[in-house]
N, C-alpha and C positions, 0 to 999 in steps of 0.2 A: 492423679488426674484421670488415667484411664479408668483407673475402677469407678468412680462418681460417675466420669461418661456414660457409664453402661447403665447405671443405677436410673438415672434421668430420664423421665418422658417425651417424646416426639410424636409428631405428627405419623411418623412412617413406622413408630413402635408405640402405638398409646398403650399398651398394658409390659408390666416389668416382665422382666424375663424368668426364669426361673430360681427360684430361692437358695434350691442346692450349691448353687455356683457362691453364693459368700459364706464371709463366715462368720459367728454372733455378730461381730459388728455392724455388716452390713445387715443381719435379719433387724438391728436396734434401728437402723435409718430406714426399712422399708414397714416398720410400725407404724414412723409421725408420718408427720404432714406432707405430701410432695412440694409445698412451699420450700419446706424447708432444704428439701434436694436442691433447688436455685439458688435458695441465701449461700450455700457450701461452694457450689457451682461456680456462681460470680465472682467469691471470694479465692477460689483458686485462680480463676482467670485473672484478675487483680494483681494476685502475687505470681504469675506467670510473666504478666505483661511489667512490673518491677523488675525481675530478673534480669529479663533482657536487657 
């Protein structure tokens, strides 16, 4: 969950942060779409909010 946080666009951070910080994986999700950081996003919060 935190690593997606970080990945994710804001108002208070519109550009990603630096690339060095992940690792292929996350260089494979900062390739697509930023849509698709939200679909990933919602869906951990989903199974966050199951958990509980």
């Amino acid at each position: 969950y935190r690593l997606i946080y970080k990945i994710i666009l804001f108002k208070k951070r519109p550009f990603l942060p630096p690339i060095k910080e992940y690792n292929n994986n996350y260089f494979i999700l900062i390739k697509l779409n930023i849509l698709y950081y939200y679909k990933i996003f919602l869906k951990i919060i989903e199974l966050s909010i199951f958990n509980k």
